[in-house]
VOFIMAR-412648 format. One record per residue (C-alpha): residue number from 1; residue in three letters; chain; x, y, z. Coordinates in nm, 4 decimals. Example, Ala and Ser with C-alpha at 12.3 -4.5 7.8 and 13.67 -1.06 7.14 Angstrom:
2
<rec seq="1" type="Ala" mol="A" c1="1.2300" c2="-0.4500" c3="0.7800"/>
<rec seq="2" type="Ser" mol="A" c1="1.3670" c2="-0.1060" c3="0.7140"/>
END
This chain:
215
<rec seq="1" type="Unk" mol="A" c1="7.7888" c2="3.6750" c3="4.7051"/>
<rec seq="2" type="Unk" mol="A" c1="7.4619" c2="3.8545" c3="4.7172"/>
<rec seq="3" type="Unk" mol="A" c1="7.3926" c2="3.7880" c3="4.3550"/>
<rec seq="4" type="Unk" mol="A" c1="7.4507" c2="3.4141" c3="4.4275"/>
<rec seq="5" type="Unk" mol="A" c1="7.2103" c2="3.3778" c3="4.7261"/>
<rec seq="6" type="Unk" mol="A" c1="6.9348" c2="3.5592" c3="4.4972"/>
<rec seq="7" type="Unk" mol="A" c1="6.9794" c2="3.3661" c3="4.2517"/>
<rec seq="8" type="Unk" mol="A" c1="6.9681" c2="3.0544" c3="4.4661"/>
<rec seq="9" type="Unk" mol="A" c1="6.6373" c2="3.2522" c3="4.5905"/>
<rec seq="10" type="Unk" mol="A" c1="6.4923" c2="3.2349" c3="4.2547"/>
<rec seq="11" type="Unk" mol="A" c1="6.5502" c2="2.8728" c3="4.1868"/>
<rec seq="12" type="Unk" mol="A" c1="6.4002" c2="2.7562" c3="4.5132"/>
<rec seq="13" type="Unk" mol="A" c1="6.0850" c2="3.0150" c3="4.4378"/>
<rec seq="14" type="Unk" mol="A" c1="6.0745" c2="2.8350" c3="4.0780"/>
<rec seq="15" type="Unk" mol="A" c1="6.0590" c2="2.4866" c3="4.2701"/>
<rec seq="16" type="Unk" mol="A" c1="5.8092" c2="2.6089" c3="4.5485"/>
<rec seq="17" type="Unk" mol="A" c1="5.5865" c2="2.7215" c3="4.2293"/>
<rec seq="18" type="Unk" mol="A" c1="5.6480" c2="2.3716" c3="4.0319"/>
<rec seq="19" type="Unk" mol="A" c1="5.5127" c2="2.1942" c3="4.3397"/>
<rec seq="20" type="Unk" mol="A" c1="5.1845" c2="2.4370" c3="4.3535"/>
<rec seq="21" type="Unk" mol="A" c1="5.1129" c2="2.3569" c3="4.0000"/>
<rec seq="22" type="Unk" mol="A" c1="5.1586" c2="2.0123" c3="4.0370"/>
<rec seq="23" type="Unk" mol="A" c1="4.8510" c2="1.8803" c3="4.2568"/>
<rec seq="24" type="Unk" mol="A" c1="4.6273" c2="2.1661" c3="4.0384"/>
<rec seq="25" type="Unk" mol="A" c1="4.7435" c2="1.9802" c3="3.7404"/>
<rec seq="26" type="Unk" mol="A" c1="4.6741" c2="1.6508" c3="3.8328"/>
<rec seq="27" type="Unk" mol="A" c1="4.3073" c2="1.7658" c3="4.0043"/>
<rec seq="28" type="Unk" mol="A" c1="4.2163" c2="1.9002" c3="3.6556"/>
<rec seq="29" type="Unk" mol="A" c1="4.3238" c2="1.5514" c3="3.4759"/>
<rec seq="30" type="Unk" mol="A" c1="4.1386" c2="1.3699" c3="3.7683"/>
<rec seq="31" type="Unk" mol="A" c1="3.8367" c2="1.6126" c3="3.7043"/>
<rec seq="32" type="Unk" mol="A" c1="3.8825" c2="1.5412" c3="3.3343"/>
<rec seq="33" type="Unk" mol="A" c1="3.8329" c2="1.1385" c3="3.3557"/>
<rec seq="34" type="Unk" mol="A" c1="3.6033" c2="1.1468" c3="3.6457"/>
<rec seq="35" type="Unk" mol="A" c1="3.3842" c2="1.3390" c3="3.4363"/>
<rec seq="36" type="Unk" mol="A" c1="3.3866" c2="1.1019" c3="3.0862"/>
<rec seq="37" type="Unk" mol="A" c1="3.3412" c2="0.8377" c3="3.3265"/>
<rec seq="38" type="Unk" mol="A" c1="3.0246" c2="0.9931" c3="3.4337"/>
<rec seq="39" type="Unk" mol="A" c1="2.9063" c2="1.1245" c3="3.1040"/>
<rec seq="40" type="Unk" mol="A" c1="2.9428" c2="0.7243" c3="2.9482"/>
<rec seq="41" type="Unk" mol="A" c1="2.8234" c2="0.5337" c3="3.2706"/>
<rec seq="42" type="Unk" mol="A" c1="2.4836" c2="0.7922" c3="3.1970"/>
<rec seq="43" type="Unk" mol="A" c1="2.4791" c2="0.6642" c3="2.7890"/>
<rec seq="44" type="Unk" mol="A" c1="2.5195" c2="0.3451" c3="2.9475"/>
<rec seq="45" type="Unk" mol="A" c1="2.2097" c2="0.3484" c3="3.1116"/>
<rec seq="46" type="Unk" mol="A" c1="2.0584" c2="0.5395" c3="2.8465"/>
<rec seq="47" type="Unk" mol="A" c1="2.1225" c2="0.2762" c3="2.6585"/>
<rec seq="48" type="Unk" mol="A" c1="2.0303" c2="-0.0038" c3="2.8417"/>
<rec seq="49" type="Unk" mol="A" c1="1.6870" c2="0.1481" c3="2.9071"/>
<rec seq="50" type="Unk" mol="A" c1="1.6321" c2="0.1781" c3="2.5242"/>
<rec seq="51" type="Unk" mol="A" c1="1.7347" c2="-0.2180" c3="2.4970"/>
<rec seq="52" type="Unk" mol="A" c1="1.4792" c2="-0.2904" c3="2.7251"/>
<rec seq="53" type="Unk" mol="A" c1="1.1780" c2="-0.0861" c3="2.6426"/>
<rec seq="54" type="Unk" mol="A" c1="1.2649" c2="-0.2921" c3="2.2778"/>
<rec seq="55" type="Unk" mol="A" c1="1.2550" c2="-0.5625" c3="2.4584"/>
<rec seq="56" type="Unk" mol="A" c1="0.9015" c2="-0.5155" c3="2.6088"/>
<rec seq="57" type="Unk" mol="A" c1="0.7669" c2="-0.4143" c3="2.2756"/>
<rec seq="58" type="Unk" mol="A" c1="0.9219" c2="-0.7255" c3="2.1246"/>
<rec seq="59" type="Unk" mol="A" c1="0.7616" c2="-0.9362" c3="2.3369"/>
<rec seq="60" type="Unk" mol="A" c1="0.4057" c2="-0.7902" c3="2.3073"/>
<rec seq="61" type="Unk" mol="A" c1="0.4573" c2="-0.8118" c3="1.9585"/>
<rec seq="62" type="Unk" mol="A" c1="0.5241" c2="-1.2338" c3="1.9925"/>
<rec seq="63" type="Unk" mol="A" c1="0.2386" c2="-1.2531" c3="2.2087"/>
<rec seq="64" type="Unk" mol="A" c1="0.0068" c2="-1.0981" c3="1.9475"/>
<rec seq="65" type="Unk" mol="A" c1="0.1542" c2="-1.3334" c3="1.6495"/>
<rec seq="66" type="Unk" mol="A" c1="0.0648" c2="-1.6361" c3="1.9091"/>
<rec seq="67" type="Unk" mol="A" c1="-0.3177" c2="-1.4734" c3="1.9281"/>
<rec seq="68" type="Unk" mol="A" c1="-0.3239" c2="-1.4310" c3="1.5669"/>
<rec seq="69" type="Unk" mol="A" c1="-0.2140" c2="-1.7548" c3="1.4880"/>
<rec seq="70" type="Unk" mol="A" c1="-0.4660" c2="-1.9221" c3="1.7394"/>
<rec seq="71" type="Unk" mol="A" c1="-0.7608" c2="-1.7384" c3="1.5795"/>
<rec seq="72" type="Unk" mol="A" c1="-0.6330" c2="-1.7655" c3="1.2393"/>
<rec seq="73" type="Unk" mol="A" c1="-0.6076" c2="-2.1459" c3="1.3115"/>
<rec seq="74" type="Unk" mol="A" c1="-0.9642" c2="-2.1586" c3="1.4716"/>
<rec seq="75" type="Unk" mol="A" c1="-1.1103" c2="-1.9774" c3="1.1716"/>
<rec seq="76" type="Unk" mol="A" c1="-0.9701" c2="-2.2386" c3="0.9261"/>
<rec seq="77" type="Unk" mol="A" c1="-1.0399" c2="-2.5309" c3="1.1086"/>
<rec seq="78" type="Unk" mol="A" c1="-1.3973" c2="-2.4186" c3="1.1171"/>
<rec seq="79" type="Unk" mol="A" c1="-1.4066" c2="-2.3244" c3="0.7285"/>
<rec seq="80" type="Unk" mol="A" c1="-1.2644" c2="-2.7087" c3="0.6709"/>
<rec seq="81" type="Unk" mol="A" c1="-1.5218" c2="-2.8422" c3="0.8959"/>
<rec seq="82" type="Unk" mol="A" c1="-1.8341" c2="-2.6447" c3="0.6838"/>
<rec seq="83" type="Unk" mol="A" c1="-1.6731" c2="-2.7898" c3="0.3751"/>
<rec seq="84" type="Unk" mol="A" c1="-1.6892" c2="-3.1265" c3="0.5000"/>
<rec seq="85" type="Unk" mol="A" c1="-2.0655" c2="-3.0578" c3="0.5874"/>
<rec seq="86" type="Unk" mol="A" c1="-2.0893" c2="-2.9434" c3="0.2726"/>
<rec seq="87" type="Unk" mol="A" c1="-1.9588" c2="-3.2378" c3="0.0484"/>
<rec seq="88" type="Unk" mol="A" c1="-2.1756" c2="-3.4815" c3="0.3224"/>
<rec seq="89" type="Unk" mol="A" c1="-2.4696" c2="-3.3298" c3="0.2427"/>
<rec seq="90" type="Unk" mol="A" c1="-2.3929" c2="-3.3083" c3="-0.1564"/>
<rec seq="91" type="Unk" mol="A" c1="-2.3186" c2="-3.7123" c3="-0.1126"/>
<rec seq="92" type="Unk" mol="A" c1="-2.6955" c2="-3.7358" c3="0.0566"/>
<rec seq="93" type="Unk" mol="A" c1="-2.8479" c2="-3.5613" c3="-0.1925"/>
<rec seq="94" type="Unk" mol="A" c1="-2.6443" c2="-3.8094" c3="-0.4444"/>
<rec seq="95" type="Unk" mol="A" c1="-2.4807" c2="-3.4650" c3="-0.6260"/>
<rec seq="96" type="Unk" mol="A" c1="-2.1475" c2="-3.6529" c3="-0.5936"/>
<rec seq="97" type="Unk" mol="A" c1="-2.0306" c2="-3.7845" c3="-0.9186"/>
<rec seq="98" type="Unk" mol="A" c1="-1.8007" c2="-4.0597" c3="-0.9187"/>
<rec seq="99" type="Unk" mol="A" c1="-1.4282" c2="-3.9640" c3="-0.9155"/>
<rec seq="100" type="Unk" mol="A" c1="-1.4938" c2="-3.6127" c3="-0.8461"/>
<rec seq="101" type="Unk" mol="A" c1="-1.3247" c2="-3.4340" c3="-0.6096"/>
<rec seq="102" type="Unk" mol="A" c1="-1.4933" c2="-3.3095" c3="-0.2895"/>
<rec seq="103" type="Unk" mol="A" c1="-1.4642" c2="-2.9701" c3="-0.2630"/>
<rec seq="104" type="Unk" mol="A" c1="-1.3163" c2="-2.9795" c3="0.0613"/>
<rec seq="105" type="Unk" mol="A" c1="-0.9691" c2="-3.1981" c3="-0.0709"/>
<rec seq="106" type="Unk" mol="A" c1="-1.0127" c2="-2.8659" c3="-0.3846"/>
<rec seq="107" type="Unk" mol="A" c1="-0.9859" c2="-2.6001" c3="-0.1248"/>
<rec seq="108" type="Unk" mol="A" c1="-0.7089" c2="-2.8219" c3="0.0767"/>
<rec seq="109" type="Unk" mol="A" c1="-0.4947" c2="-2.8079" c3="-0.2542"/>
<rec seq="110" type="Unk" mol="A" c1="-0.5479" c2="-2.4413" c3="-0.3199"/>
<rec seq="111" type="Unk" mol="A" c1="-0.4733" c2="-2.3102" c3="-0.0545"/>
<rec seq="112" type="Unk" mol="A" c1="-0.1489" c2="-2.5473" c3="-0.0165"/>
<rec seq="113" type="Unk" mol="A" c1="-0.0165" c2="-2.4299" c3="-0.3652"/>
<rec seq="114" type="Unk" mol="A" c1="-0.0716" c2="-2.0825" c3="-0.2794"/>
<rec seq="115" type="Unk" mol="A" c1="0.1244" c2="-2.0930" c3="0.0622"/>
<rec seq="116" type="Unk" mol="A" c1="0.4051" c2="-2.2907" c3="-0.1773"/>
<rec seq="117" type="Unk" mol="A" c1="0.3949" c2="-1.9713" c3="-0.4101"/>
<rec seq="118" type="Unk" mol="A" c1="0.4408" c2="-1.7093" c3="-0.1193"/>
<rec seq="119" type="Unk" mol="A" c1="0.7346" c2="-1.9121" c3="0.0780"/>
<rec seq="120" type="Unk" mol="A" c1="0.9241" c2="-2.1089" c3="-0.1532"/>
<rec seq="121" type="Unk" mol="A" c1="1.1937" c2="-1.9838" c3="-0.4172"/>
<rec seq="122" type="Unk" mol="A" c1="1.1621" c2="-2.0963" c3="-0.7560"/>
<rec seq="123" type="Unk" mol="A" c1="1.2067" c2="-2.0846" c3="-1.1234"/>
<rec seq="124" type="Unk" mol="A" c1="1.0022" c2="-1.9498" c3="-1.3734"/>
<rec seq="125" type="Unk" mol="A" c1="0.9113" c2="-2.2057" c3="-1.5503"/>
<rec seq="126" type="Unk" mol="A" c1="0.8161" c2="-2.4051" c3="-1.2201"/>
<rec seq="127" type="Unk" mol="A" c1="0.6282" c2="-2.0716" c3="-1.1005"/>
<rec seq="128" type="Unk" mol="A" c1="0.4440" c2="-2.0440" c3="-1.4003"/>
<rec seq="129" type="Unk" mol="A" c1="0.3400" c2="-2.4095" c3="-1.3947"/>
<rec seq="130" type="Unk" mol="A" c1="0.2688" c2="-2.3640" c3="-0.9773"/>
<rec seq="131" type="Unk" mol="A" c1="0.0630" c2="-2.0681" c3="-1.1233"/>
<rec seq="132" type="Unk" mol="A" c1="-0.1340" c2="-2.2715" c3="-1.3887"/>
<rec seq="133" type="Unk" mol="A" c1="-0.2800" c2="-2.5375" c3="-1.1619"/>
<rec seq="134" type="Unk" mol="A" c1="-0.3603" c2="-2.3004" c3="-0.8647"/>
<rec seq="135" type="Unk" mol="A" c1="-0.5590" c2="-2.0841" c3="-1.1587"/>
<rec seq="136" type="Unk" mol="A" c1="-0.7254" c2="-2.4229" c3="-1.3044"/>
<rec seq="137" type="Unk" mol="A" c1="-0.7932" c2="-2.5667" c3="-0.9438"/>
<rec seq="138" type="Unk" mol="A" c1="-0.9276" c2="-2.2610" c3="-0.8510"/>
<rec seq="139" type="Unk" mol="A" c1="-1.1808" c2="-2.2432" c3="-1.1615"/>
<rec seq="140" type="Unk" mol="A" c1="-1.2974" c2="-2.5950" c3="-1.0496"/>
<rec seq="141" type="Unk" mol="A" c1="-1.4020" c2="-2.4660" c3="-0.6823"/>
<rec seq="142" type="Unk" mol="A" c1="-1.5616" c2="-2.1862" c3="-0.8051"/>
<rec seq="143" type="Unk" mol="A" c1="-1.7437" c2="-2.3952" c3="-1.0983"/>
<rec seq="144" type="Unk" mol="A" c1="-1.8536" c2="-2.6167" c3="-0.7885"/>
<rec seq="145" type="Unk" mol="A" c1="-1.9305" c2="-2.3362" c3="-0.5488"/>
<rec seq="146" type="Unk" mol="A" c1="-2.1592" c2="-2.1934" c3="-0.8524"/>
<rec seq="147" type="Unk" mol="A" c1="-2.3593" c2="-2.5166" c3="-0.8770"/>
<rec seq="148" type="Unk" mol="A" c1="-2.3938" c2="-2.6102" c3="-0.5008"/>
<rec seq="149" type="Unk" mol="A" c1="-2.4547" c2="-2.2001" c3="-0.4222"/>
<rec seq="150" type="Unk" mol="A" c1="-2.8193" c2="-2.2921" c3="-0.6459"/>
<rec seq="151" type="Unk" mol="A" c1="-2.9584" c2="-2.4990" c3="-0.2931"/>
<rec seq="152" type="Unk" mol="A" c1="-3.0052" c2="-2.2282" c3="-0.0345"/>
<rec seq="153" type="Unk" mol="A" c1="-2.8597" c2="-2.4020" c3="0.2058"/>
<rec seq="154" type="Unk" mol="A" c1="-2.5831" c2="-2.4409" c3="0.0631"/>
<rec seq="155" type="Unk" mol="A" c1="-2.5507" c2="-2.0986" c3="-0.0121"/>
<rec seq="156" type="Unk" mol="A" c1="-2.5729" c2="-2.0694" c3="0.3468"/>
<rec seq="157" type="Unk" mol="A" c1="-2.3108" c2="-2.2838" c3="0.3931"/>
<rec seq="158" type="Unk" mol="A" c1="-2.0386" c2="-2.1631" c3="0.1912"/>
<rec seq="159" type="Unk" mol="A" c1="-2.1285" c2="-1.8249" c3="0.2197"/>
<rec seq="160" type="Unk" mol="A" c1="-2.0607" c2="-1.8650" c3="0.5997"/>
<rec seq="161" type="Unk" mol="A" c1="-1.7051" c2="-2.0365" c3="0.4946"/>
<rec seq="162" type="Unk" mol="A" c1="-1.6049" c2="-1.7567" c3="0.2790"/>
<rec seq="163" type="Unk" mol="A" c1="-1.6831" c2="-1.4874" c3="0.5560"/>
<rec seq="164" type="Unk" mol="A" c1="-1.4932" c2="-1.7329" c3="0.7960"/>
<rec seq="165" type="Unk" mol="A" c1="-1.1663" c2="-1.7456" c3="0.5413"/>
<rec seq="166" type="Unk" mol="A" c1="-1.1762" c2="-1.3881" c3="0.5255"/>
<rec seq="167" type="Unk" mol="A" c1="-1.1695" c2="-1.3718" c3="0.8494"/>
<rec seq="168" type="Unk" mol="A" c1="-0.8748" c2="-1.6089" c3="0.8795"/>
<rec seq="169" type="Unk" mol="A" c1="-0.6748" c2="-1.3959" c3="0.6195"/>
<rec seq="170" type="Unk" mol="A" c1="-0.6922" c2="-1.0830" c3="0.8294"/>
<rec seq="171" type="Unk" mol="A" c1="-0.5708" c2="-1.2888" c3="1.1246"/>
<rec seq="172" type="Unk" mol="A" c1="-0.3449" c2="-1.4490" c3="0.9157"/>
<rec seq="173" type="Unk" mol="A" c1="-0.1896" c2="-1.0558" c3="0.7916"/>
<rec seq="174" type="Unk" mol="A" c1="-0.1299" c2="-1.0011" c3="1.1231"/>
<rec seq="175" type="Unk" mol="A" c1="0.0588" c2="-1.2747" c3="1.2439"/>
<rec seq="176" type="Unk" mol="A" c1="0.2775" c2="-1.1593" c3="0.9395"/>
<rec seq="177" type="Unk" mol="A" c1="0.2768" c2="-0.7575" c3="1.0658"/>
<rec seq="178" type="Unk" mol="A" c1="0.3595" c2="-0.8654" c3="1.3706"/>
<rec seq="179" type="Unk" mol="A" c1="0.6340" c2="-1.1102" c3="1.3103"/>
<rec seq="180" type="Unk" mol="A" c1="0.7681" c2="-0.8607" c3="1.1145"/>
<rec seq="181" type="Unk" mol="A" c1="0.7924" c2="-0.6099" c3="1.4184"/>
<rec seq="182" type="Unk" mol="A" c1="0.8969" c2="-0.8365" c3="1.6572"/>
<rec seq="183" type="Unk" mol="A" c1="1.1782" c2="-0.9051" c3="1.4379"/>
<rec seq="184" type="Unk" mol="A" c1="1.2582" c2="-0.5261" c3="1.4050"/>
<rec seq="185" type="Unk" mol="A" c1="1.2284" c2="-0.4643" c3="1.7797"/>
<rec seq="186" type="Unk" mol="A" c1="1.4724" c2="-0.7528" c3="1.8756"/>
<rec seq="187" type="Unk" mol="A" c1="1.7673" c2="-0.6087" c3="1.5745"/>
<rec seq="188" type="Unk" mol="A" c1="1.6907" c2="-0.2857" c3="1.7798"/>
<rec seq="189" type="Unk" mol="A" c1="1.7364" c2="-0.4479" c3="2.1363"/>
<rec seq="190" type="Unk" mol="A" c1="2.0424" c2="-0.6048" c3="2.0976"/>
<rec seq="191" type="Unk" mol="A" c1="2.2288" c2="-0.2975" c3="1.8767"/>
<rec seq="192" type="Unk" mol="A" c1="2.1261" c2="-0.0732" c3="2.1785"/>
<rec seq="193" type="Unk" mol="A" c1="2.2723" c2="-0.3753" c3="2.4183"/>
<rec seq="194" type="Unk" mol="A" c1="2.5697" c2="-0.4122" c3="2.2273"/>
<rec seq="195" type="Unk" mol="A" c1="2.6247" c2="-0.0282" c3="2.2241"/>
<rec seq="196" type="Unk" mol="A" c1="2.5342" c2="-0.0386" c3="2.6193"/>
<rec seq="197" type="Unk" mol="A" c1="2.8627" c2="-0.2910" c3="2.6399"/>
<rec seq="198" type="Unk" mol="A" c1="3.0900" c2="-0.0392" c3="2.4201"/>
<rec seq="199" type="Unk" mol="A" c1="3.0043" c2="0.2291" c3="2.6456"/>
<rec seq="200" type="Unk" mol="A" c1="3.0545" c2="0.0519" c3="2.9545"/>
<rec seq="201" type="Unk" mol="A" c1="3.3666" c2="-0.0791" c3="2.8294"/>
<rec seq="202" type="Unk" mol="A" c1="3.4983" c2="0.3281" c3="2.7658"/>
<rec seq="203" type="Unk" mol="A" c1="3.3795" c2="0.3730" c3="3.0852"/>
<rec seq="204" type="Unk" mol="A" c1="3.5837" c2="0.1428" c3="3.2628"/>
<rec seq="205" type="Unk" mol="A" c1="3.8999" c2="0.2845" c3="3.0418"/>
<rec seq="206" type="Unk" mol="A" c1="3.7929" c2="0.6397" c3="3.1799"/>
<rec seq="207" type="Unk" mol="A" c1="3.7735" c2="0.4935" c3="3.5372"/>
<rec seq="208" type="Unk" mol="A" c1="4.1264" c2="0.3249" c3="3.4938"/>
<rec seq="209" type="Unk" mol="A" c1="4.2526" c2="0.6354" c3="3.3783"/>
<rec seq="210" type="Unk" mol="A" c1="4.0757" c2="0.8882" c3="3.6876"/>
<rec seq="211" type="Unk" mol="A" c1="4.2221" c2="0.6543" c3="3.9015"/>
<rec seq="212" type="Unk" mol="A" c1="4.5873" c2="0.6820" c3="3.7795"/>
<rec seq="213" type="Unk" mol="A" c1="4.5440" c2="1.0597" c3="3.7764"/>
<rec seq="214" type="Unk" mol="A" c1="4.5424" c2="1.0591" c3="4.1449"/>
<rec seq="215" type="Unk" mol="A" c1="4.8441" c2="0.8786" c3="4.2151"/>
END
C-alpha cells in the first residue's frame, strides 16, 4: 500500500515537473522568433536605406547627363552657327565654287556618319563602306579647312569652332559617364529594394511564428 501511494507520488512529481518545463520551453521558442524577427526587420531597414542612398545618387547622376547634354547642345549649335559664318563669308569673297559643298552641310555629314558608326549594329562590309566615306568626307573638310585657314580670319573662325567641338566632346563624354552610372545606381536600387521585400517577407514568417509560440 505504501509502495503504491509513492509511486503515485512520483508520477504526480513527474507531472508537476512536465508543467514547469512547459511555459520555459515555449518562452525560449518565443525568445527564439522574437529575436529573427528583430534581426530581419533591422536588414530590412538596412536595406532599404542602401536602396535609397542609390536612389539619391541615381538621380544626381540624371541631373548631370541633363547639364551635359544642355552644354554639349549649346556648344554645337554655336560651332554650326561659325560654320555658317564661315561659308557666308567664303560666298562674299566669291571662294564658293559652283556645286561645292559648304563646309557646314561637310561637317553636318561627318559627324552624322560617325554617330551612325558608334550606335548602330552592322556588317562588315556596310562598316567598312560607313568607314570609307566618313574617311573621304573627312579629307574634304580638312582640304577645305587648309585653304580657308590661309585668310586670318578665317583661321580665326574655325579655329574658334574646333576649340568649341572639343569642348562639346568632353560634354558629350560625360553625358555618356554619367548615363552609364545612373544606370548602375538604379540595377543597385532596386536589387537592394527587392532584397528589402525578401527580408520583410521572412520577417513577417518569424512574426507569425513568435506569435504561435505564445499560445
Amino acid at each position: 500500500m505504501l509502495r503504491e501511494l509513492d509511486d503515485k507520488r512520483g508520477e504526480l512529481g513527474q507531472k508537476s515537473l512536465g508543467l514547469k518545463d512547459g511555459p520555459r520551453e515555449q518562452n525560449a521558442e518565443a525568445s527564439k522568433w522574437a529575436a529573427r524577427r528583430n534581426e530581419l526587420n533591422q536588414a530590412t531597414e538596412q536595406l532599404i536605406d542602401t536602396a535609397q542612398d542609390f536612389k539619391k545618387l541615381r538621380d544626381e547622376c540624371n541631373k548631370n547627363v541633363a547639364q551635359s547634354k544642355r552644354k554639349r547642345d549649346e556648344c554645337n549649335e554655336l560651332v554650326s552657327q561659325l560654320y555658317q559664318k564661315i561659308d557666308s563669308i567664303r560666298k562674299q569673297h566669291n571662294n564658293h565654287r559652283a556645286g561645292e559643298r559648304s563646309i557646314t552641310d561637310l561637317r553636318r555629314e561627318i559627324d552624322y556618319l560617325e554617330f551612325r558608326q558608334q550606335t548602330e549594329v552592322l556588317s562588315p562590309d556596310k562598316e567598312k563602306q560607313l568607314v570609307n566615306k566618313i574617311a573621304a568626307l573627312q579629307a574634304e573638310f580638312n582640304g577645305r579647312k587648309e585653304e580657308l585657314e590661309k585668310t586670318e580670319e578665317m583661321k580665326k573662325l574655325l579655329d574658334e569652332a574646333q576649340s568649341l567641338r572639343d569642348q562639346a566632346s568632353s560634354y558629350h563624354d560625360k553625358v555618356i559617364n554619367f548615363a552609364e552610372m545612373a544606370q548602375e545606381c538604379h540595377d543597385q536600387m532596386i536589387s537592394n529594394f527587392k532584397e528589402a521585400d525578401q527580408t520583410r517577407a521572412e520577417a513577417d514568417a518569424a512574426q507569425r511564428e513568435f506569435l504561435k509560440a505564445l499560445q
